[in-house]
C-alpha positions as CSV (number, residue, x, y, z in Angstrom):
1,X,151.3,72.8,179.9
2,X,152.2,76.3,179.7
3,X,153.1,78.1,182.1
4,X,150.4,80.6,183.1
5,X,153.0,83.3,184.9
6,X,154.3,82.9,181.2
7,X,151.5,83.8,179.8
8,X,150.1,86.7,182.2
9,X,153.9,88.4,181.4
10,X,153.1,88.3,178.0
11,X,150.1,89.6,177.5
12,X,150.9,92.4,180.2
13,X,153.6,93.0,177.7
14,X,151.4,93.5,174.6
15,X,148.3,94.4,175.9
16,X,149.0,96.7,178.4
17,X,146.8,95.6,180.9
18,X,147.1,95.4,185.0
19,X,148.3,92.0,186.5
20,X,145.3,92.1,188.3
21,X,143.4,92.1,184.9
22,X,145.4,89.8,183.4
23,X,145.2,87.2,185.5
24,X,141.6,87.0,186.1
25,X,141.1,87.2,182.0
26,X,143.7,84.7,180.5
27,X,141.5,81.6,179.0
28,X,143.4,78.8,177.1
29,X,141.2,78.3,174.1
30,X,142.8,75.1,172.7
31,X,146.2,73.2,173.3
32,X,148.1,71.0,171.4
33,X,149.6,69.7,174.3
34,X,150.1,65.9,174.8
35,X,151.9,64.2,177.6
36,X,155.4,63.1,176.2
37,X,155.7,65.9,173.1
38,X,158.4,68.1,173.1
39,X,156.3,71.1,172.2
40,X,152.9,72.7,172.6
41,X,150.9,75.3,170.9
42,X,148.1,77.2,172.2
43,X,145.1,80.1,171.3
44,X,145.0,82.1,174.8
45,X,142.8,85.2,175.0
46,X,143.4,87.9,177.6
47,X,139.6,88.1,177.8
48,X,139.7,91.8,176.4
49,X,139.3,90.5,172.9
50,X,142.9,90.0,172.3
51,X,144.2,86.6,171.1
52,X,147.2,85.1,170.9
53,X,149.4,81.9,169.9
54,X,152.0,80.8,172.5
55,X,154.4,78.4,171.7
56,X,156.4,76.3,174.2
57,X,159.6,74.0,173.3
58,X,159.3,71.6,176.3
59,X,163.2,70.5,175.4
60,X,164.1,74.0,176.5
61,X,162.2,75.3,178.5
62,X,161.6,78.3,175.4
63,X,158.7,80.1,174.8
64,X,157.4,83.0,172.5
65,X,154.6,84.5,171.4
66,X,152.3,85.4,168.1
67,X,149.5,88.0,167.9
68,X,147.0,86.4,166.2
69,X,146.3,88.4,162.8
70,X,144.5,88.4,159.7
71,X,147.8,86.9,158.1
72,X,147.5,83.8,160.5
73,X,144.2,83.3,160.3
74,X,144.9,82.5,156.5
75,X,147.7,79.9,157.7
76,X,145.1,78.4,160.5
77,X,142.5,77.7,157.8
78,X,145.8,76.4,155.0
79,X,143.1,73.6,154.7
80,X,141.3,75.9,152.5
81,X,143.9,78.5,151.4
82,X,147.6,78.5,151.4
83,X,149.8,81.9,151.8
84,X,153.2,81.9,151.0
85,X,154.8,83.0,153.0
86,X,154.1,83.4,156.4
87,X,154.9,86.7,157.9
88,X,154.5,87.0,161.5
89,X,156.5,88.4,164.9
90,X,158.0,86.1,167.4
91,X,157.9,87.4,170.9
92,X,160.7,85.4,172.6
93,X,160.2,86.2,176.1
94,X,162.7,86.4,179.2
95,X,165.8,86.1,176.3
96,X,169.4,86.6,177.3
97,X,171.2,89.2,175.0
98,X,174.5,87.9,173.9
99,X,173.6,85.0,171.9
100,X,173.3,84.9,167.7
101,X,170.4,86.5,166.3
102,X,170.7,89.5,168.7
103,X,170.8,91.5,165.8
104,X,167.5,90.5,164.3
105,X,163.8,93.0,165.0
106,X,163.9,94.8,168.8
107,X,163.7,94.0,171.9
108,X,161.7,95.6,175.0
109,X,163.6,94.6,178.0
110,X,163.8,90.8,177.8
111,X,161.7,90.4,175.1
112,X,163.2,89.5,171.7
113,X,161.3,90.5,168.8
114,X,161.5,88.9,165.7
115,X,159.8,89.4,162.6
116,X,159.6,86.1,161.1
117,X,159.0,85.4,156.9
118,X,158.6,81.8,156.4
119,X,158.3,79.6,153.6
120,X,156.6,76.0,154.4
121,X,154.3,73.9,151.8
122,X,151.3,71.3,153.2
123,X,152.0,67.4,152.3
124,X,148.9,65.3,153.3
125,X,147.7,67.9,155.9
126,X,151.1,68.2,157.7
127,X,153.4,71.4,157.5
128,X,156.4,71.2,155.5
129,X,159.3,74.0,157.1
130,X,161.2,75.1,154.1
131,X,164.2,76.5,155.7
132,X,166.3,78.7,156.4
133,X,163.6,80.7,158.4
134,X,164.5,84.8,157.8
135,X,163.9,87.9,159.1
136,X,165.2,91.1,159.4
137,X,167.1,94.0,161.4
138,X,164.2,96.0,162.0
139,X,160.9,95.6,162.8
140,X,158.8,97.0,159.8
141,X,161.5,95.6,157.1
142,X,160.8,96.1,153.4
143,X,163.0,93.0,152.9
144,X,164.0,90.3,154.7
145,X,167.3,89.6,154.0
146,X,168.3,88.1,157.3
147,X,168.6,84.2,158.2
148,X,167.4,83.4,161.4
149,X,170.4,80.8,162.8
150,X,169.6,80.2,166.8
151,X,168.5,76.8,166.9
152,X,166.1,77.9,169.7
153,X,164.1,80.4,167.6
154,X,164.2,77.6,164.7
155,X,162.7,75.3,166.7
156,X,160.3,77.3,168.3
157,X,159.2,78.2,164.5
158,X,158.5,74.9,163.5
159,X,156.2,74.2,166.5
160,X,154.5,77.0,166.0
161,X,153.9,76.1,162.1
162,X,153.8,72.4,162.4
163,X,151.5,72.2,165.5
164,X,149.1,74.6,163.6
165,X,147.2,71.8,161.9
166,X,146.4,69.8,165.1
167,X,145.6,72.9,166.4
168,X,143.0,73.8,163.6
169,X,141.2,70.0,164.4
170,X,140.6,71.2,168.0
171,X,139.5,74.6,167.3
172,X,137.3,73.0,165.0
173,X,136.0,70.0,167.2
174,X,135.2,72.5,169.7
175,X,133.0,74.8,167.8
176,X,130.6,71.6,166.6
C-alpha cells in the first residue's frame, strides 16, 4: 500500500499545511491496491477538503501525485463522458535531477512537475494509452510539444489512467 510518510510529504507540499495537520487528516478514500499488482491508485484527502490521486509503481518503488480537478473528474466518470485529451500535472516526488525528462515543467526541490497531455481511448471499459505521452517545458504551456521519454514517468501514467476505471467501481460501490 502506499506509503503514508509519502503521502503526508505530498500533501505538505501542495497544501501547505503543518505535519502535525497533515498527519492527523490524511484519509485513503479508495485503493486499487491488490496483493501481487505492480501498481496502485488511490483518492486520499488531507481532510481540509483537498483531494488527490496518488499513484505508486510497486516495480520501482515510484510515486507521484495528481490534484484532483474538474478535468479529472470528467476522466473518472469516462463511463459517461469521454475528454480527449487528458491534461493533468504529475507530481513526481523525491526525483533525482540528472535523468531524461529533466527538462520537462518545474521542479520544487525534489519534486518534478510535469504537466502531462494524454491521449488514451476506452475499449470495453478498459483504458487504452495512446502513446507517446507529452508535455511541455513550462508549467502553463500553450502547446505541448514535448514527448515525455523516462520510462518511469510513462509508467507511472498508465497506472494512473488505466487503474482509473477499477478505481471508479470502488468509489461507486462505496457510495451505495
Amino acid at each position: 500500500m502506499l506509503k503514508k510518510l509519502f503521502l503526508i510529504l505530498a500533501l505538505i507540499m501542495l497544501t501547505a499545511t503543518s505535519v502535525e495537520a497533515a498527519d492527523s487528516n490524511v484519509e485513503v478514500l479508495a485503493t486499487t491496491y491488490t496483493e501481487g499488482d505492480n501498481g496502485e491508485l488511490a483518492m486520499v484527502t488531507d481532510g481540509n477538503g483537498h483531494i488527490f490521486f496518488a499513484v505508486q509503481d510497486v516495480n520501482t518503488g515510484t510515486m507521484a501525485l495528481t490534484e484532483f480537478s474538474a478535468n479529472l473528474l470528467t476522466f473518472y466518470n469516462f463511463y459517461e463522458i469521454e475528454k480527449k485529451p487528458l491534461i493533468f500535472y504529475l507530481l513526481v516526488m523525491e526525483q533525482e535531477r540528472g535523468q531524461i525528462d529533466d527538462d520537462l515543467g518545474d521542479w520544487k526541490d525534489d519534486t518534478h512537475i510535469i504537466p502531462i497531455y494524454a491521449n488514451y481511448t476506452v475499449e470495453n471499459d478498459a483504458v487504452i494509452c495512446e502513446k507517446p505521452f507529452y508535455s511541455a517545458t513550462e508549467l502553463d504551456p500553450s502547446h505541448y510539444h514535448a514527448t515525455v521519454k523516462n520510462p518511469k514517468h510513462e509508467r507511472l501514467i498508465e497506472i494512473f489512467m488505466t487503474h482509473m476505471p477499477r478505481l471508479n467501481e470502488i468509489m461507486a460501490s462505496k457510495s451505495k
